[in-house]
Legacy VTK file of the C-alpha trace (Angstrom):
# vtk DataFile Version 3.0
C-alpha trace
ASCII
DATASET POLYDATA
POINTS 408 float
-2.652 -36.061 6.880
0.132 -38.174 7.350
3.127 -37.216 9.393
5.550 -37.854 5.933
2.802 -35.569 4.826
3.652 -32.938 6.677
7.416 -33.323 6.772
7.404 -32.178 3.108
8.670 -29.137 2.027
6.550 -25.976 1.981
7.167 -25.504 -1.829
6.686 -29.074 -2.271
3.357 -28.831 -1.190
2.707 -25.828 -3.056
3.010 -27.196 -5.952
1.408 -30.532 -5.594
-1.887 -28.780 -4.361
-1.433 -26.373 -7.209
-1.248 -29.212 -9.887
-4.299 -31.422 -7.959
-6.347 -28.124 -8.277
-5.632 -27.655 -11.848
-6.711 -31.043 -12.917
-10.352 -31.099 -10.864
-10.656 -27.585 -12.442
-10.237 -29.359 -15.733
-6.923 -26.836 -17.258
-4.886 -27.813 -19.660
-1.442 -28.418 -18.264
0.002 -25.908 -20.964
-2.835 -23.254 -20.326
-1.785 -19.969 -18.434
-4.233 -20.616 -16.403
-3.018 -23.590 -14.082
-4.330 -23.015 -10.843
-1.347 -22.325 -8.718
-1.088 -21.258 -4.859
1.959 -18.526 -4.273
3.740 -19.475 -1.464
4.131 -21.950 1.303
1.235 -24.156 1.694
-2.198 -25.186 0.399
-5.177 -24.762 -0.927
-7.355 -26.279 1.806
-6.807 -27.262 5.564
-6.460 -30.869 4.729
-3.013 -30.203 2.590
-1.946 -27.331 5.278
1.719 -27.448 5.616
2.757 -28.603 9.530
-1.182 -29.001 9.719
-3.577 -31.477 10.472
-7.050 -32.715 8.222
-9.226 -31.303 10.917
-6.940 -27.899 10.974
-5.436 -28.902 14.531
-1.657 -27.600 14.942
0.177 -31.079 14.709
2.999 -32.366 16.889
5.526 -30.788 14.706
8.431 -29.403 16.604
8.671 -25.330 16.503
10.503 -23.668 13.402
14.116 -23.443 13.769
16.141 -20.187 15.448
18.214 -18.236 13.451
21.940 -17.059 15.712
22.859 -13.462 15.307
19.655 -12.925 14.233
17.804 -9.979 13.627
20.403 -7.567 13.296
20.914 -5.487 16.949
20.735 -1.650 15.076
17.471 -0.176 15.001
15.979 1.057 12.241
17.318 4.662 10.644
15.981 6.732 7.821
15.362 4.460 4.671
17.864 4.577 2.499
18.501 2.546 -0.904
20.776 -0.199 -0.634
24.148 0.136 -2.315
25.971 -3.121 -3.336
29.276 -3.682 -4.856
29.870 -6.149 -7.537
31.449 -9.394 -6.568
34.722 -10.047 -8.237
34.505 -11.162 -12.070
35.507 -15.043 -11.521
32.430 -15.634 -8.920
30.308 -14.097 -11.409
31.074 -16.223 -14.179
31.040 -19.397 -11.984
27.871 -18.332 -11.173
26.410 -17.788 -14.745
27.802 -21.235 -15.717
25.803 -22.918 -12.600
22.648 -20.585 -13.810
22.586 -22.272 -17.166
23.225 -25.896 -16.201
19.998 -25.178 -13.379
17.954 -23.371 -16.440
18.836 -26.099 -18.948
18.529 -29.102 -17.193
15.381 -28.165 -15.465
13.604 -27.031 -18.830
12.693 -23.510 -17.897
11.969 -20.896 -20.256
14.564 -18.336 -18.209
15.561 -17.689 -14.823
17.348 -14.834 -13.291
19.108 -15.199 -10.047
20.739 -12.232 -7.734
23.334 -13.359 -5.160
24.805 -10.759 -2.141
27.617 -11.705 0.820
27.050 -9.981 3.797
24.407 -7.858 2.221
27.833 -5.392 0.810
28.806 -7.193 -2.753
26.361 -8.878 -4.878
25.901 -10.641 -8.495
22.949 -11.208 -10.495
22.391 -13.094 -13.872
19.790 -14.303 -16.218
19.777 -17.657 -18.569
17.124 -17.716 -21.275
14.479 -15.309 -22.175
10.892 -14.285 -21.173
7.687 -15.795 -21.821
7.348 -14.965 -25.366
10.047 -17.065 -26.446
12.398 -14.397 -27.989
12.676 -11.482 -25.470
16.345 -10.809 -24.175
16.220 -10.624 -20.449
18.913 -9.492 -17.656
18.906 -9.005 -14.127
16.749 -5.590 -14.266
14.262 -7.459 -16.237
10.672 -7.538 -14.731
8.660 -10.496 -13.488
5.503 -10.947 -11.903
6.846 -12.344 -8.397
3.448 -13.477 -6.900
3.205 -14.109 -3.098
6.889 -12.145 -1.978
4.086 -9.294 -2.425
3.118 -10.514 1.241
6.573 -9.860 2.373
6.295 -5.670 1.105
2.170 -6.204 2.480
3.342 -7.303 5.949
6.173 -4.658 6.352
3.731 -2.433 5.576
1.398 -3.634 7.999
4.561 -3.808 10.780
5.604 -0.386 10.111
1.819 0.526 11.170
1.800 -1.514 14.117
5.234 -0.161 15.154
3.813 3.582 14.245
0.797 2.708 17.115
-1.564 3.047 14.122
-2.600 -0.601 14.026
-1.764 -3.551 16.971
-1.278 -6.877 15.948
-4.620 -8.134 18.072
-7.122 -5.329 16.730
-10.213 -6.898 15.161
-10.538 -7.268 11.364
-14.336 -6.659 11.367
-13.534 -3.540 12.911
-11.265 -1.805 10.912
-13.593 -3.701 7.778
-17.190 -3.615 8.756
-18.829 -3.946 5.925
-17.207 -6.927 5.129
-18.767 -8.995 7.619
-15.432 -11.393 8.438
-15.679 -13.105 12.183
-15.423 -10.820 14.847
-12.812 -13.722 16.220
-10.277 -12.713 13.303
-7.072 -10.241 14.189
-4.691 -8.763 12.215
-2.547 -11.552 13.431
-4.677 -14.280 11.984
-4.370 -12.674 8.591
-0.346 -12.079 8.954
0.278 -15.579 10.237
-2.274 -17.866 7.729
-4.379 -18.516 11.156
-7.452 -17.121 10.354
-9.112 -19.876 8.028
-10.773 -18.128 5.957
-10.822 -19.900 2.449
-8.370 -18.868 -0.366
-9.618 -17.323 -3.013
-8.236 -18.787 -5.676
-11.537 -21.235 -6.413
-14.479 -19.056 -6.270
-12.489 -16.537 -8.237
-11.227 -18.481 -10.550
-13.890 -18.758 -13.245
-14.735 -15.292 -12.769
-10.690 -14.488 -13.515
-11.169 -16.619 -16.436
-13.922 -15.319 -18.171
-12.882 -11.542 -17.986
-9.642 -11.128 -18.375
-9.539 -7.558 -18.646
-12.058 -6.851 -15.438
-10.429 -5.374 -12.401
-11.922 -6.373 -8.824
-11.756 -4.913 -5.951
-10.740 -6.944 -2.321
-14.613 -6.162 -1.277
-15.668 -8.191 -3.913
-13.453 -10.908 -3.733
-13.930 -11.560 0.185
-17.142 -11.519 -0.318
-16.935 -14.554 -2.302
-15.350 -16.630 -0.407
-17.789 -18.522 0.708
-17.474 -20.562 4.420
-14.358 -20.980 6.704
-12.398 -23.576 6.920
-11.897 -23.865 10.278
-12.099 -21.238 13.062
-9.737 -18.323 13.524
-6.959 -19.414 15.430
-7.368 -23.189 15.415
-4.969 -23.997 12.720
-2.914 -23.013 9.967
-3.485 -23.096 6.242
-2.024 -20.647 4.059
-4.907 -18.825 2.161
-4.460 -15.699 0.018
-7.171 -13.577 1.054
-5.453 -12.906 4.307
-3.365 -10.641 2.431
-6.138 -9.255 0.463
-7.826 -8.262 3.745
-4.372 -7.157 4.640
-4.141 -4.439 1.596
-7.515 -3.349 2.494
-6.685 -2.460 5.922
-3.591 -0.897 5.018
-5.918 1.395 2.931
-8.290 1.804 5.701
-5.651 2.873 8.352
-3.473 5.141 6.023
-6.532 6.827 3.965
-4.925 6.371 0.216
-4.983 2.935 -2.392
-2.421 0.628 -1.145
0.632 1.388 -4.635
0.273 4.651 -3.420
1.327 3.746 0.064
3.870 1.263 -1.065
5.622 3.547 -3.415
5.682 6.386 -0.666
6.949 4.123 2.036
8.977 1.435 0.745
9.629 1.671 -2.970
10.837 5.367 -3.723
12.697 5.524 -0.464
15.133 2.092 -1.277
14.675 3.470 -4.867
13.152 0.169 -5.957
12.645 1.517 -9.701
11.667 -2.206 -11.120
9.412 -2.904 -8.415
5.429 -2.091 -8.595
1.744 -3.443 -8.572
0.861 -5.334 -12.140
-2.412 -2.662 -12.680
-0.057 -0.008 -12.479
0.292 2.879 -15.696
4.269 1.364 -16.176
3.645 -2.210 -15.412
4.607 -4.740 -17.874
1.989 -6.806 -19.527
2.483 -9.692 -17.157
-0.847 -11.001 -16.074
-4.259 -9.933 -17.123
-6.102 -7.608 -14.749
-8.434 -10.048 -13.792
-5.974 -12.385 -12.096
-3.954 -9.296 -10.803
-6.556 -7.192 -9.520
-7.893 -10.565 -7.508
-4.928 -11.918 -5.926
-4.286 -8.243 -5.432
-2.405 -7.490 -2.266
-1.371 -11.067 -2.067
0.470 -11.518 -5.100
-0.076 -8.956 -7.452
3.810 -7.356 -7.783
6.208 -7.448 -10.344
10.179 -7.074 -9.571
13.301 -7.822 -10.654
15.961 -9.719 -9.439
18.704 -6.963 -8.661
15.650 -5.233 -6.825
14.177 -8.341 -4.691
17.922 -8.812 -3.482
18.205 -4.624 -2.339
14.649 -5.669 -1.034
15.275 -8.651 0.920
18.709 -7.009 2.383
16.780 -3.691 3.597
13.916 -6.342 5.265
16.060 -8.899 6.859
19.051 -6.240 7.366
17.035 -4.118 9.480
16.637 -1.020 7.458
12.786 -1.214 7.237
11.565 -2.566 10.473
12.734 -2.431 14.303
15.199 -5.368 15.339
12.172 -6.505 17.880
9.515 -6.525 14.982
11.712 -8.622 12.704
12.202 -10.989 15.644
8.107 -11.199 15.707
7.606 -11.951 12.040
10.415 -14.800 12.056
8.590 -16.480 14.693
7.316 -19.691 13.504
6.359 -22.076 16.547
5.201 -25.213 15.298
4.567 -23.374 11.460
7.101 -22.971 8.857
4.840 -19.396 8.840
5.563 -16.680 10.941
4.408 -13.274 10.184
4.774 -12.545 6.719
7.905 -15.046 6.662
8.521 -18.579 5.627
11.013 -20.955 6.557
13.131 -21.674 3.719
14.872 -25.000 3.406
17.848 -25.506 1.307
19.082 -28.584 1.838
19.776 -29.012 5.795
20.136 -24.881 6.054
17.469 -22.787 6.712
16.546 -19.263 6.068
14.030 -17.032 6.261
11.949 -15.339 3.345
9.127 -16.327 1.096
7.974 -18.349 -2.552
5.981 -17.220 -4.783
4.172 -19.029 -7.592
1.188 -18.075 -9.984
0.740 -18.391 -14.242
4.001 -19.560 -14.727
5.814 -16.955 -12.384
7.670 -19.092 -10.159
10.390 -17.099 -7.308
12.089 -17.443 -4.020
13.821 -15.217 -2.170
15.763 -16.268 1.074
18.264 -14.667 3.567
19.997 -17.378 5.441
21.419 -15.358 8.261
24.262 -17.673 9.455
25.830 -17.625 5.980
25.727 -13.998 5.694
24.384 -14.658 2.120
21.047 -13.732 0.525
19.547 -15.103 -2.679
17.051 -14.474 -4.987
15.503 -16.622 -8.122
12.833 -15.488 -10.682
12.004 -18.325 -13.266
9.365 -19.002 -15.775
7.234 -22.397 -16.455
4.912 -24.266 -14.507
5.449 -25.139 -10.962
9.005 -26.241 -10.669
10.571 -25.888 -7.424
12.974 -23.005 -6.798
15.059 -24.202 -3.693
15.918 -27.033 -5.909
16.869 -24.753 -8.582
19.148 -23.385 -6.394
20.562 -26.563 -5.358
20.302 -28.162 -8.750
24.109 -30.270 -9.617
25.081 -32.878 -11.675
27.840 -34.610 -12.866
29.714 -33.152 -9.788
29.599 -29.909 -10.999
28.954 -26.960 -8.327
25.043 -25.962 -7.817
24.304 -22.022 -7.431
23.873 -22.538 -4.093
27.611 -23.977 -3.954
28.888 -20.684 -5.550
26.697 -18.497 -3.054
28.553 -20.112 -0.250
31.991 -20.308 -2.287
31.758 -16.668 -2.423
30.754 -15.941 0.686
33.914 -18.041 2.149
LINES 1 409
408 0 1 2 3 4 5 6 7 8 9 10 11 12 13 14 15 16 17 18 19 20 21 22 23 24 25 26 27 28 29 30 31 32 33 34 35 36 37 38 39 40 41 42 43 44 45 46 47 48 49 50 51 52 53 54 55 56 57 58 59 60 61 62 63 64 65 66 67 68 69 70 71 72 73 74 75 76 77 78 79 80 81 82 83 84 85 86 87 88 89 90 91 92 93 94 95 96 97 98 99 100 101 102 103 104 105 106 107 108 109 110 111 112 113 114 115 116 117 118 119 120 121 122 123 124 125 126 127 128 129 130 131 132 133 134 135 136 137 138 139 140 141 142 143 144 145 146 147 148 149 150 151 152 153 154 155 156 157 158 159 160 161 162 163 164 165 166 167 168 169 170 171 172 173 174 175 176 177 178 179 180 181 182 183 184 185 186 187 188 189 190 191 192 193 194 195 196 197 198 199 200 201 202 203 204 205 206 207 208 209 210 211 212 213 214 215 216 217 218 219 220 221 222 223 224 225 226 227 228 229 230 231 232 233 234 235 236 237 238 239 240 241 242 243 244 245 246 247 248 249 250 251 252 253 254 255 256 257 258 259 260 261 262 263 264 265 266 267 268 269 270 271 272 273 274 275 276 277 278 279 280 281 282 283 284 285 286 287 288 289 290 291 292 293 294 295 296 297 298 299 300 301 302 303 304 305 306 307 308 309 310 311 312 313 314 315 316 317 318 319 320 321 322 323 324 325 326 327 328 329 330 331 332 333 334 335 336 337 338 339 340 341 342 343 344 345 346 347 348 349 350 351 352 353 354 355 356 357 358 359 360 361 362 363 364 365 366 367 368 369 370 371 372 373 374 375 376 377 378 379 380 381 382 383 384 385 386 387 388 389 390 391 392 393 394 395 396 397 398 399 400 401 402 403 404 405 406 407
């Protein structure tokens, strides 16, 4: 890969793959089912973001450090997060830049939460849902595809910092049966270093043809079919890390993976839009095929008002120790650290993750020297949500400018 190559955004990349893969798979570019990639990178070594074709780290310089950065308190007893609203004239300067971004970029909605110094917050909707008629607002539910790994890998964290699970204990055995390289960690898995293919192409036909079949991670590791390169000597983002991930989660803790995540994270921040997509109250987002595969990876739904108490308990330090958040926003020469991407908005950075599968597209991103946090939930195919968020024209202010405006 070329060195402009690699210089381009993580989303960027994303969604190019995404598009490539949906055209050799033969979809229609309409169809629900355009292959797309949640998150940062690719779907092979060769398009690996800050990677080269042969899955060598390249000569990228390390990710960027973020001052005052992770917060110094430790971790208390999880509480939920209470905001206040910002005052009424941000709001509606806000709403006006969410409809110019909706509009002009053709999306069906999007819904967009906004909090200053994780105390006062805003969140607004433009459009409606999927159907084409469905009012929605900022408690409205979306499938939010790969910021699943962000609720996976605190749940993972919280088990390393409990001395239930280390960081460099063996995948094959705390999974025997599965047969993964004995080489693999949990670290591999957290950090996209494992290479181990995503699953997105041997599943995909099998997704397609039975929409209403549920499978399990077993199965769908077990199709994966060979490596791409060995555990440790690269980086290429692949979604059945996080499938693995959910499994040992199970493994560790004795009891299915929502179970764990509503008794640890969800119930405790009182997170009542947030679940898994096979769950009894989930809303008819995604058919259980596609769900049940990406599973782990990218099978949650949220809303916006909840990703942005979310993303404030995370990067705030109410979930984790100070010390672990400082390990999962380490990205040496990755925009990947733990669980965590770099996200670039313009020439700031934050930290957080994408997410983008069957016309669920979201971002969520906590840039730390702003003291402002921001989440976006929109609906079509593969359009790019930091440039959403920056979206102006005509010199009029983007949502981004109204974040920062606010937070002034």
């Amino acid at each position: 890969m070329n060195r402009a190559a690699r210089r381009a955004g993580p989303w960027a990349i994303a969604v190019v793959t995404a598009l490539v893969l949906s055209l050799v798979l033969a979809s229609p570019i309409g169809s629900p089912e355009l292959a797309v990639l949640a998150g940062a990178a690719s779907a092979s070594p060769q398009a690996a973001e800050h990677g080269t074709a042969d899955g060598r780290p390249s000569d990228e310089p390390p990710g960027p450090s973020f001052p005052h950065w992770p917060p110094a308190a430790s971790r208390g007893e999880l509480r939920p997060v209470r905001l206040t609203p910002l005052e009424r004239p941000v709001g509606r300067a806000l709403q006006a830049a969410v409809d110019r971004a909706r509009e002009e970029l053709g999306l069906f909605s999007l819904s967009v939460g906004v909090a200053v110094d994780g105390r006062s917050s805003w969140t607004g909707t433009s459009g409606v849902a999927l159907d084409g008629v469905t009012p929605i607002d900022g408690d409205s539910a979306f499938a939010v595809a790969s910021i699943t790994k962000t609720f996976t890998a605190a749940l993972v964290m919280g088990l390393v910092e409990d001395g239930r699970l280390s960081l460099e204990d063996r995948v094959a055995d705390l999974l025997p049966r599965l047969g993964v390289d004995r080489a693999i960690t949990v670290r591999h898995l957290l950090s996209h270093t494992s290479g181990l293919a995503d699953l997105l192409i041997p599943m995909r036909k099998p997704m397609t043809a039975e929409p209403t079949r549920r499978f399990s991670g077993e199965e769908v590791i077990r199709r994966l079919g060979d490596p791409w390169f060995a555990p440790g000597a690269g980086f290429a983002y692949s979604n059945s890390n996080y499938v693995l991930l959910g499994l040992i989660v199970e493994r560790v803790t004795g009891d299915p993976f929502a179970r764990v995540l509503e008794r640890k994270l969800l119930r405790p921040l009182e997170l009542d839009e947030t679940g898994v997509l096979l769950g009894r109250r989930a809303p008819p987002l995604m058919p259980s095929s596609w769900a049940s595969a990406f599973g782990t990876s990218g099978y949650m739904y949220s809303s916006a008002s909840d990703l942005l108490e979310w993303a404030i308990a995370l990067y705030g330090g109410r979930v984790l120790e100070a010390a672990t958040l400082e390990q999962m926003a380490t990205f040496d020469g990755d925009a990947y650290g733990l669980g965590t991407e770099v996200i670039r908005l313009g020439r700031r950075a934050g930290i957080g993750h994408s997410g983008l599968l069957r016309g669920h597209t979201s971002l969520l991103v906590h840039l730390p020297a702003e003291g402002v946090t921001l989440v976006l939930i929109g609906t079509w195919q593969g359009f790019d949500p930091a440039r959403a968020l920056m979206h102006s024209r005509g010199g009029k202010p983007s949502i981004l400018d109204e974040a920062l405006r606010a937070a002034r």
